[in-house]
VOGU-3710 file (C-alpha; in Angstrom, 3 decimals, decimal comma):
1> xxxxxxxxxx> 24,589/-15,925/-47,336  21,457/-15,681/-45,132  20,223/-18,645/-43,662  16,391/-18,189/-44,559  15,456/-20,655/-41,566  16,554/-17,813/-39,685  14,971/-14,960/-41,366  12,027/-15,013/-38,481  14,579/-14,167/-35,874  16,896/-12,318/-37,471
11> xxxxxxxxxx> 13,521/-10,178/-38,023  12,794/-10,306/-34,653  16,763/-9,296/-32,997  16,519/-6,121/-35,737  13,075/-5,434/-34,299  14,174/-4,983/-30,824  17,373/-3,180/-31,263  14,897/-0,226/-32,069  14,129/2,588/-29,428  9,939/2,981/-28,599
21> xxxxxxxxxx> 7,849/5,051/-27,602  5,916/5,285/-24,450  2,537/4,294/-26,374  0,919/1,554/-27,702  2,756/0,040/-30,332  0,899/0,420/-34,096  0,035/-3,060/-35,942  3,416/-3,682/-38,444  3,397/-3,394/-41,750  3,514/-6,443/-44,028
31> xxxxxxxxxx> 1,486/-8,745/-41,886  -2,334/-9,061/-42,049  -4,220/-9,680/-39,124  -5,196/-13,628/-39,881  -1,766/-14,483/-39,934  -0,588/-13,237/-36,597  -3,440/-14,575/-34,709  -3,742/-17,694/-36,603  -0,332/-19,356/-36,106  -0,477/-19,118/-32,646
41> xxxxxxxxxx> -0,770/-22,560/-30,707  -2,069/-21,964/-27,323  -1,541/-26,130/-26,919  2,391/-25,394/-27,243  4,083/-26,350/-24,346  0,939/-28,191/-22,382  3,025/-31,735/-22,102  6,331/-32,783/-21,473  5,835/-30,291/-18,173  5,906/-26,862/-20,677
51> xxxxxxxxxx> 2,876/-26,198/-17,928  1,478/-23,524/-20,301  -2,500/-23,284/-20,936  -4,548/-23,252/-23,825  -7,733/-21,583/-22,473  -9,186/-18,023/-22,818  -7,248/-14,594/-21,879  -6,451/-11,217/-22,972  -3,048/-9,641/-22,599  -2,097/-9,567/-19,453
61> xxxxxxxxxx> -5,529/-10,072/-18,273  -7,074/-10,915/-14,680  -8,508/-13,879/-15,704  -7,306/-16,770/-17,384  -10,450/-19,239/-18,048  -8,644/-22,292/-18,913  -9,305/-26,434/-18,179  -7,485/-28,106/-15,861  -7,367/-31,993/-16,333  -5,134/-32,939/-13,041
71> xxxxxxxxxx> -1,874/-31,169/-13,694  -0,368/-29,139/-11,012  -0,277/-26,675/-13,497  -3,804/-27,281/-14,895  -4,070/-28,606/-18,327  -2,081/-31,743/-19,757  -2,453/-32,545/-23,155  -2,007/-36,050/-22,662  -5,170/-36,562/-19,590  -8,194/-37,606/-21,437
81> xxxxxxxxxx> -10,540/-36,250/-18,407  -11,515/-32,332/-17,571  -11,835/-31,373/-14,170  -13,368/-27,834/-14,859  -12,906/-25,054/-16,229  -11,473/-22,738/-14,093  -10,481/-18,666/-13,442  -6,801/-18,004/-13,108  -3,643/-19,737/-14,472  0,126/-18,842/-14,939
91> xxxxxxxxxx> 1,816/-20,007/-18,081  4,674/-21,938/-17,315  4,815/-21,926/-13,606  6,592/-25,213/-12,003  4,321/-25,782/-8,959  0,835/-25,970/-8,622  -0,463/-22,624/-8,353  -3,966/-20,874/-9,574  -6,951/-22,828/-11,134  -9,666/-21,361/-8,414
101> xxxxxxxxxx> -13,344/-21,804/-8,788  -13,536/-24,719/-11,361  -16,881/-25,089/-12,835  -17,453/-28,512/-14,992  -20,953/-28,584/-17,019  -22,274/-31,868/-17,070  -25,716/-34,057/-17,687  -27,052/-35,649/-14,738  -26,250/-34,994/-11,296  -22,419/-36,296/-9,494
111> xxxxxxxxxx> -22,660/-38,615/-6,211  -19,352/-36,853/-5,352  -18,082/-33,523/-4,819  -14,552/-34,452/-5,851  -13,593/-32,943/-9,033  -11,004/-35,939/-9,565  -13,958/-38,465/-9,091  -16,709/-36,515/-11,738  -13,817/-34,826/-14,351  -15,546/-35,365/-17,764
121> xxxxxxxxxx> -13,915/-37,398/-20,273  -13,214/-34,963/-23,838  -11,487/-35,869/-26,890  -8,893/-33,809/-29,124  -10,572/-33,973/-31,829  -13,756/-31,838/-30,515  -10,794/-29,486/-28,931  -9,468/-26,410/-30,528  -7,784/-22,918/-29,386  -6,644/-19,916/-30,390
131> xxxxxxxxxx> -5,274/-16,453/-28,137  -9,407/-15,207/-28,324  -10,682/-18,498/-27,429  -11,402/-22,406/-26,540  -13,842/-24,982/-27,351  -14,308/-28,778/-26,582  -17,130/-31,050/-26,183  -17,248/-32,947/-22,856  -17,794/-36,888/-23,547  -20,854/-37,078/-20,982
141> xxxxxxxxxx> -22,399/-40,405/-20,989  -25,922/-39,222/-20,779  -25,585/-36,184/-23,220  -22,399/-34,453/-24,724  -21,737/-30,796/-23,602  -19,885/-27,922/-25,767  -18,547/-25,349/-24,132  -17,003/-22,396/-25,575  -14,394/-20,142/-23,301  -13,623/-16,857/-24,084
151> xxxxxxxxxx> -12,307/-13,423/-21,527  -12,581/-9,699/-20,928  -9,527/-7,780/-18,850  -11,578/-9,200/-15,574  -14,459/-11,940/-16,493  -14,644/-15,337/-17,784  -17,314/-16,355/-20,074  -18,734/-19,763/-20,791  -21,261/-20,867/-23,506  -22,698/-24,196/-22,715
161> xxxxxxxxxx> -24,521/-26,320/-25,252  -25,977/-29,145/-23,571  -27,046/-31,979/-26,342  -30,190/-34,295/-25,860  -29,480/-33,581/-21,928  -32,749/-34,504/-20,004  -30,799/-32,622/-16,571  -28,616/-30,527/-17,348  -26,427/-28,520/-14,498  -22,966/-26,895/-13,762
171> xxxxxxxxxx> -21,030/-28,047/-10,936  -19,282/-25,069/-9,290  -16,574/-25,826/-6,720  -15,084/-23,385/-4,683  -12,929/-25,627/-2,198  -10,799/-26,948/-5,041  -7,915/-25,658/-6,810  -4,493/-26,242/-8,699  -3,214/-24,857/-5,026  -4,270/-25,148/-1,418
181> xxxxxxxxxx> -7,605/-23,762/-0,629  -8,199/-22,540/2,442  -11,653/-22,067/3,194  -14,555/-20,481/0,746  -17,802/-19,529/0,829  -20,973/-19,757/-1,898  -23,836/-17,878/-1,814  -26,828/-17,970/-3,848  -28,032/-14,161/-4,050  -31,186/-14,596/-6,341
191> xxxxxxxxxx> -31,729/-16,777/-9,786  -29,396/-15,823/-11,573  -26,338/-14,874/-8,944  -23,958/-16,845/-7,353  -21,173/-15,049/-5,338  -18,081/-17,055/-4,334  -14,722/-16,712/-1,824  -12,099/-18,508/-1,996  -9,068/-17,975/0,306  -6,104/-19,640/-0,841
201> xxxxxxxxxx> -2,191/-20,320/0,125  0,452/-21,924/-1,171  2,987/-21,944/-4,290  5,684/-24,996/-4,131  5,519/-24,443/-0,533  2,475/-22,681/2,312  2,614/-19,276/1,373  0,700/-16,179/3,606  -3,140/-16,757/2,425  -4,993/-14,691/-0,074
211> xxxxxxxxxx> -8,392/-14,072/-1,154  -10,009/-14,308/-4,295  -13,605/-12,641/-5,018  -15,871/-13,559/-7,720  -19,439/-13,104/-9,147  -21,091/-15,455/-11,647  -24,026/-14,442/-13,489  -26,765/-16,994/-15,836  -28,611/-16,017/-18,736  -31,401/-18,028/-17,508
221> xxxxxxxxxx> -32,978/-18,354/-14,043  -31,399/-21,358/-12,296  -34,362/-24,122/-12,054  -32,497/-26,317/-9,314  -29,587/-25,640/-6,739  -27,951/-27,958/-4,297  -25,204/-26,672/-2,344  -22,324/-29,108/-0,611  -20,330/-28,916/2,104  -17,161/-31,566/2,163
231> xxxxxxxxxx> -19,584/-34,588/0,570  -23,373/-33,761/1,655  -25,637/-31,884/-0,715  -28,152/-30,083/0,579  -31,198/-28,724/-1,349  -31,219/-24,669/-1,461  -33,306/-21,700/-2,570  -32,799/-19,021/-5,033  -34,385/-16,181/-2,350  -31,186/-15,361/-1,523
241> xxxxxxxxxx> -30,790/-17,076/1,850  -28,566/-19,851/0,993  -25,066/-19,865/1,635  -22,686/-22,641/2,355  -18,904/-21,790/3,743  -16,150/-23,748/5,945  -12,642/-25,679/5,044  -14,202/-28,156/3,359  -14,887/-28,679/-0,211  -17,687/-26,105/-0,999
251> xxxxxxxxxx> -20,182/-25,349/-3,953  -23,406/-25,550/-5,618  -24,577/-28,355/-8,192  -26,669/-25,747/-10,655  -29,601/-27,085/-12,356  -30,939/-25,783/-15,929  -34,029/-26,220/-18,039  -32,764/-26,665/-21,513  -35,349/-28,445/-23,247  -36,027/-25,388/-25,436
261> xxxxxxxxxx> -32,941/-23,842/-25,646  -29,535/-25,927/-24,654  -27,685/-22,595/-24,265  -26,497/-21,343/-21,306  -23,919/-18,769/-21,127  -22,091/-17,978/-17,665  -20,159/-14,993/-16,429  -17,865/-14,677/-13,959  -15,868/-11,626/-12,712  -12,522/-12,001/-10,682
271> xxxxxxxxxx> -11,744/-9,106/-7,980  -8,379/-9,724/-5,488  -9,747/-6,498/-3,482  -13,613/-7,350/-1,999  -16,997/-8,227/-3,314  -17,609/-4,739/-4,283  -14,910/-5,025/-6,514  -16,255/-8,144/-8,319  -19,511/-6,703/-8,944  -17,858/-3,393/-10,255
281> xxxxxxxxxx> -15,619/-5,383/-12,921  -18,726/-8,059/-13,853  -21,393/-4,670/-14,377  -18,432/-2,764/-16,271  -17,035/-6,039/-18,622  -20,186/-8,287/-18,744  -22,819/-6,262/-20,827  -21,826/-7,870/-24,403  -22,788/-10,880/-25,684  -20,552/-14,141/-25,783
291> xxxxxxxxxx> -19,959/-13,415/-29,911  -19,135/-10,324/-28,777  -16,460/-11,009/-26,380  -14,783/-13,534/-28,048  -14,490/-11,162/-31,417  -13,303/-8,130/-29,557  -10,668/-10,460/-27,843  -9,848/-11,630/-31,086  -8,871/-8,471/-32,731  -7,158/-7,384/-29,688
301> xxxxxxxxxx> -4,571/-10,386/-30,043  -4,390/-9,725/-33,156  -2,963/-6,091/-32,609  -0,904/-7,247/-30,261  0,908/-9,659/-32,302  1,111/-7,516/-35,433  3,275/-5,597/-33,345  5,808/-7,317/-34,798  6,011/-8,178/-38,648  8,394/-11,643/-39,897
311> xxxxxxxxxx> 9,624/-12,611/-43,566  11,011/-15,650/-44,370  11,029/-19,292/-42,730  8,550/-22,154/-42,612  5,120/-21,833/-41,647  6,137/-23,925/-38,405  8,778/-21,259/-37,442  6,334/-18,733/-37,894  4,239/-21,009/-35,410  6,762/-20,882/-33,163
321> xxxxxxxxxx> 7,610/-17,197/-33,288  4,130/-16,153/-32,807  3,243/-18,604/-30,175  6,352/-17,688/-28,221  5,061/-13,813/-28,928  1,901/-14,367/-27,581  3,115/-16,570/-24,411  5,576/-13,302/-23,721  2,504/-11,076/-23,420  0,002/-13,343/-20,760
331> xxxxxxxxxx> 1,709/-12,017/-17,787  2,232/-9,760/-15,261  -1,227/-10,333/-14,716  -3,542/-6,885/-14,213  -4,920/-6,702/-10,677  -6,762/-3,537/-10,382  -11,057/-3,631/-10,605  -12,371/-1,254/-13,153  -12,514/1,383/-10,553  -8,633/1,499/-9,813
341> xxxxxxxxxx> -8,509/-0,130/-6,217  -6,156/-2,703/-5,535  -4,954/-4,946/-2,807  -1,747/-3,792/-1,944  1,155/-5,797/-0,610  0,874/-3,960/3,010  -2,775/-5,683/3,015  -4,690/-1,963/2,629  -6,595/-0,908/-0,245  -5,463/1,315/-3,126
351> xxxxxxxxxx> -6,340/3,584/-5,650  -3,752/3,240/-8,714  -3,239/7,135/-9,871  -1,946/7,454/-13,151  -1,225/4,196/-13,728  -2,020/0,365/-14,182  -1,549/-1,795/-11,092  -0,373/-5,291/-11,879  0,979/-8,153/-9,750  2,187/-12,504/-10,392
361> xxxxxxxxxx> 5,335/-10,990/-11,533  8,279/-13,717/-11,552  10,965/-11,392/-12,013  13,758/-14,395/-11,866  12,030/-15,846/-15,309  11,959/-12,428/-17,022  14,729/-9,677/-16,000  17,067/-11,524/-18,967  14,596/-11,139/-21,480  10,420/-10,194/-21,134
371> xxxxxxxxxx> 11,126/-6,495/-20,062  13,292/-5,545/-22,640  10,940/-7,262/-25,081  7,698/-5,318/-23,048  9,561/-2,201/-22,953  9,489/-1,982/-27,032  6,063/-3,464/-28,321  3,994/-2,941/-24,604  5,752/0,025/-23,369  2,624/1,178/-21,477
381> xxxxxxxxxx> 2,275/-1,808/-19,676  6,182/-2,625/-19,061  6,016/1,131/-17,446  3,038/0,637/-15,182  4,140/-3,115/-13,762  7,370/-1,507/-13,138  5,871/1,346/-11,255  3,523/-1,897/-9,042  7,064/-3,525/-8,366  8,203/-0,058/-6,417
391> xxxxxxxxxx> 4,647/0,188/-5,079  4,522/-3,370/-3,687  8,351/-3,182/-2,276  7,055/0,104/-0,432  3,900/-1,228/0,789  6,044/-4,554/2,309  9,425/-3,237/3,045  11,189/-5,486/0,658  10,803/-5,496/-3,412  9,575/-8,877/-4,681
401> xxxxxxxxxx> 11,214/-12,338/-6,015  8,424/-13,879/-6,752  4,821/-12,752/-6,386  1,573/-14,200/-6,237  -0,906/-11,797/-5,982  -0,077/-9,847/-3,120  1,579/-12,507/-1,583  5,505/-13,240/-1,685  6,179/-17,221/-2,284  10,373/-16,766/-1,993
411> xxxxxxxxxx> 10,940/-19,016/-5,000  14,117/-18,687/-7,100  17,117/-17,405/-6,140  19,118/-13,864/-5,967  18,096/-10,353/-6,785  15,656/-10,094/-9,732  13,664/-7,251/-9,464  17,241/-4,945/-9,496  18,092/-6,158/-12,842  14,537/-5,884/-13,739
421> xxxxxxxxxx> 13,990/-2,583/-12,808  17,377/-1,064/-14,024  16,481/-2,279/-17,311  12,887/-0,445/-17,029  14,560/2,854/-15,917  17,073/2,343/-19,049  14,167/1,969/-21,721  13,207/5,558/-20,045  9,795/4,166/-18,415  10,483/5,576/-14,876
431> xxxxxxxxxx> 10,807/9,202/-15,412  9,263/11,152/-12,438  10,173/7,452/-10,471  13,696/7,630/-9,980  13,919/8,767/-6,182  11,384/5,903/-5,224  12,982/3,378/-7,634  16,657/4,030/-5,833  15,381/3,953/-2,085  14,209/0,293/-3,106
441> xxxxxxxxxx> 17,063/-0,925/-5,218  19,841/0,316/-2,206  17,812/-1,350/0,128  17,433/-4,418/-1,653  21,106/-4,840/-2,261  22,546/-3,850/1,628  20,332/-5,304/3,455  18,758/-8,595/4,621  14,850/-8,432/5,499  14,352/-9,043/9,336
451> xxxxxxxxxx> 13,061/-11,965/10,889  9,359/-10,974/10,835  9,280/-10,395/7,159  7,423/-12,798/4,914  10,836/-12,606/2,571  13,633/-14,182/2,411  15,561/-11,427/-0,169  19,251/-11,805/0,049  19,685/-14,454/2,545  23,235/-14,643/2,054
461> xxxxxxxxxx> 24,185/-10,941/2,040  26,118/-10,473/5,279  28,643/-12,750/4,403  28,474/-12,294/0,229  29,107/-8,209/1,339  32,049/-8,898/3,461  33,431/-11,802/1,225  32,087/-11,622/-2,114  30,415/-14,947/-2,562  27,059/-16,464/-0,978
471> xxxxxxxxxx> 28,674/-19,144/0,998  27,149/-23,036/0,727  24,998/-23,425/4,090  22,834/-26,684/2,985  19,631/-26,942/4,903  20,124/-23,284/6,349  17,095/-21,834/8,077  15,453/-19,728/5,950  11,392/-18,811/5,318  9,671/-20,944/3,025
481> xxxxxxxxxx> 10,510/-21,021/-0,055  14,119/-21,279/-2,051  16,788/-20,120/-0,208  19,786/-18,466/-1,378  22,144/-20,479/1,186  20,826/-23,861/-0,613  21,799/-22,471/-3,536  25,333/-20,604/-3,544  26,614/-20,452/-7,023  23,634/-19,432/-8,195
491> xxxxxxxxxx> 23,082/-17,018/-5,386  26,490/-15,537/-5,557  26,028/-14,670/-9,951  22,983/-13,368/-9,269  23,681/-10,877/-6,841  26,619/-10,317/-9,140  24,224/-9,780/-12,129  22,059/-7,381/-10,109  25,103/-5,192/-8,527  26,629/-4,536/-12,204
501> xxxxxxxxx> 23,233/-3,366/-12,785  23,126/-1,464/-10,227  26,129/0,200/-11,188  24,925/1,034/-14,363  21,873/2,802/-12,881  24,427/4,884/-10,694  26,509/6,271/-13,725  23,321/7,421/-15,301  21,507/9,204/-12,191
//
């Protein structure tokens, strides 16, 4: 007798032992649109250290406009306080990573430039989410603020309602994030423009810097601008002249007029490659209107999800299903501007050619389960972040563990990306591939990257080649990061796990 508790997973196992295509996969029968995209809970997971976030994104999108209330992660449902509202986020991640350029709409100007000291206090009550989108009120003692959230591939977009505000502004901070920053740089082009740099490092450890590039665009003409470097404000123009940049804390305090009209909507664009880049993605994805965006993101989700069609259960399994579904399809993250170039993981510029380039890929998390999943309902997608794993192990001399942008951070243990990409080249997503694939995978699994290389790969290798195990070696010197010595059992079935795969490539080649 079935257990109909079960019936949403059962559904779910029969759905994936099917073969796909290599195209997008068709909405399911026997599930209407509402219902996919309604049961999802984007707060799932955001206490008890889930570290998931509830804000605005498409599938596998650049962006990922979400709040951050203190978290190392970002957003916590249990803070009471919003720091801002800021560009890039990885659901589920254990360290502090993302969360660059928070912006936090307020009434009446801070005396700090600490996002700790003026986070806004918000209720849950004014709060809600969904894939498309996210809305809360910000408790402002001088006048509440809405603000609504909602994403394209590569821009963030932010309607502000500002109620009974007599000054109403936008603090945008460049010099904070979930991470280390760096050093940035703001610059006020003209009215309406504000162009921002923010180099970063770090993920549970100092990583190699990065650098993110971004473009914010008003509906309005800004009516007041300070800019700040570490605590001082200083008054700027709109004439394009102004500019503030150093390792301090860096931004603007934006003023508006909204005495007529309390809207303001703001749009960002996110490029890892240059400026250029930015401005490409914000001319090519911000020409709609906020409505717009946040119904076209809508009924994207909502093909997405009807990808895959449940009977049976209670509606708070089907929650669960379909908020697990949509968590599975936030990430790898796309990293190419609308014009194809991408940052590479030799630190040169690329065009992709026939193909998607994605990157934030943490293959130790997802070789067990994600790409097989991918390879059946996103088999486009699985196929072209398989093709930017070879890409960025060419470009560096060593396939990731753990990527950040085009950064390696050396968390987890063992071999991932074999596993990974064995199972991609089995779903038949790497045809035309399979010469380039190889090269990486035997390199991976005889050798140990040199001294000079950012990676830390199979630390234990020499001796797990000879002997067969990754011996114990606590506190060995290794890069940052995890290291495989500090971790020998694990080590030791995970280079297992990848070998057997390996071997299973070999008999079909």
């Amino acid at each position: 007798m079935w257990n109909r508790r079960l019936t949403p997973f059962i559904a779910f196992a029969a759905v994936l032992s099917l073969a796909a295509p290599l195209a997008s996969a068709a909405p399911a029968e026997g599930v209407s649109s509402d219902d996919s995209v309604d049961l999802v809970n984007p707060f799932i997971g955001t206490q008890a250290e889930g570290n998931t976030f509830p804000g605005a994104s498409l599938p596998f999108g650049m962006v990922q406009l979400s709040p951050d209330t203190g978290h190392y992660a970002g957003y916590r449902y249990t803070d009471d306080r919003i720091r801002g509202f800021s560009m890039t986020h990885v659901s589920g991640v254990g360290c502090g990573l993302g969360g660059d350029l928070p912006m936090t709409p307020m009434t009446g100007r801070p005396d700090t430039t600490d996002y700790a000291q003026y986070a806004q206090p918000f209720r849950h009550e004014t709060e809600t989410a969904s894939p498309a989108a996210y809305q809360v009120t910000l408790d402002d003692p001088d006048g509440a603020v809405t603000a609504e959230l909602a994403a394209t591939t590569r821009t963030g977009w932010q309607r502000l309602t500002y109620e009974g505000s007599e000054e109403s502004g936008l603090m945008l901070n460049a010099g904070q994030a979930l991470h280390g920053v760096r050093s940035s740089r703001v610059e006020v082009l003209d009215a309406r423009t504000v162009r921002t740099t923010v180099e970063g490092s770090g993920f549970c450890q100092e990583t190699e810097p990065y650098t993110l590039h971004f473009l914010t665009t008003f509906d309005r003409d800004i009516e007041d601008v300070e800019l700040f470097d570490g605590d001082e404000f200083t008054a700027a123009s709109t004439d394009g002249s102004a500019a503030t940049e150093g390792e301090a804390r860096q931004g603007a305090w934006i003023g508006f007029d909204t005495t007529e009209d309390d809207d303001v909507v703001v749009t960002t664009s996110l490029s890892w490659v240059d400026a250029d880049g930015a401005a490409g993605n914000l001319a090519e994805e911000g020409g709609s209107s906020f409505d717009e965006v946040r119904e076209s993101a809508r009924t994207l989700w909502q093909e997405r999800l009807d990808a895959i069609a449940v009977d049976g259960g209670t509606e708070e399994q089907r929650r669960t299903f379909y908020s697990s579904l949509y968590r599975s399809l936030l990430g790898p993250h796309r990293a190419d501007d609308v014009d194809g170039r991408y940052l590479g993981w030799d630190d040169e510029v690329h065009t992709a050619d026939g193909h998607g380039y994605y990157q934030t890929s943490s293959l130790w998390d997802t070789y067990r389960t994600q790409i097989q999943l991918l390879a059946l309902i996103a088999p486009q997608e699985a196929r072209d972040q398989s093709i930017s794993l070879i890409l960025q192990g060419e470009q560096s001399g060593r396939l990731p563990r753990w990527g950040w942008g085009p950064v390696e951070t050396n968390v987890m243990t063992g071999d991932p990306a074999t596993p990974q990409l064995v199972t991609a080249q089995q779903y038949g997503l790497l045809g035309g591939w399979e010469d380039r694939l190889w090269t990486q995978l035997v390199q991976n699994a005889d050798t140990v990257p040199s001294e000079d290389h950012p990676a830390n790969g199979r630390a234990g290798n020499d001796h797990y080649l000879e002997h067969g195990y990754v011996p114990a070696e606590t506190g060995a010197e290794c890069k940052p990061g995890d290291c495989d010595l500090d971790h020998a059992g694990s080590a030791t079935m995970e280079y297992a796990v990848a070998d057997a795969a390996l071997c299973i490539d070999l008999e079909h080649t």
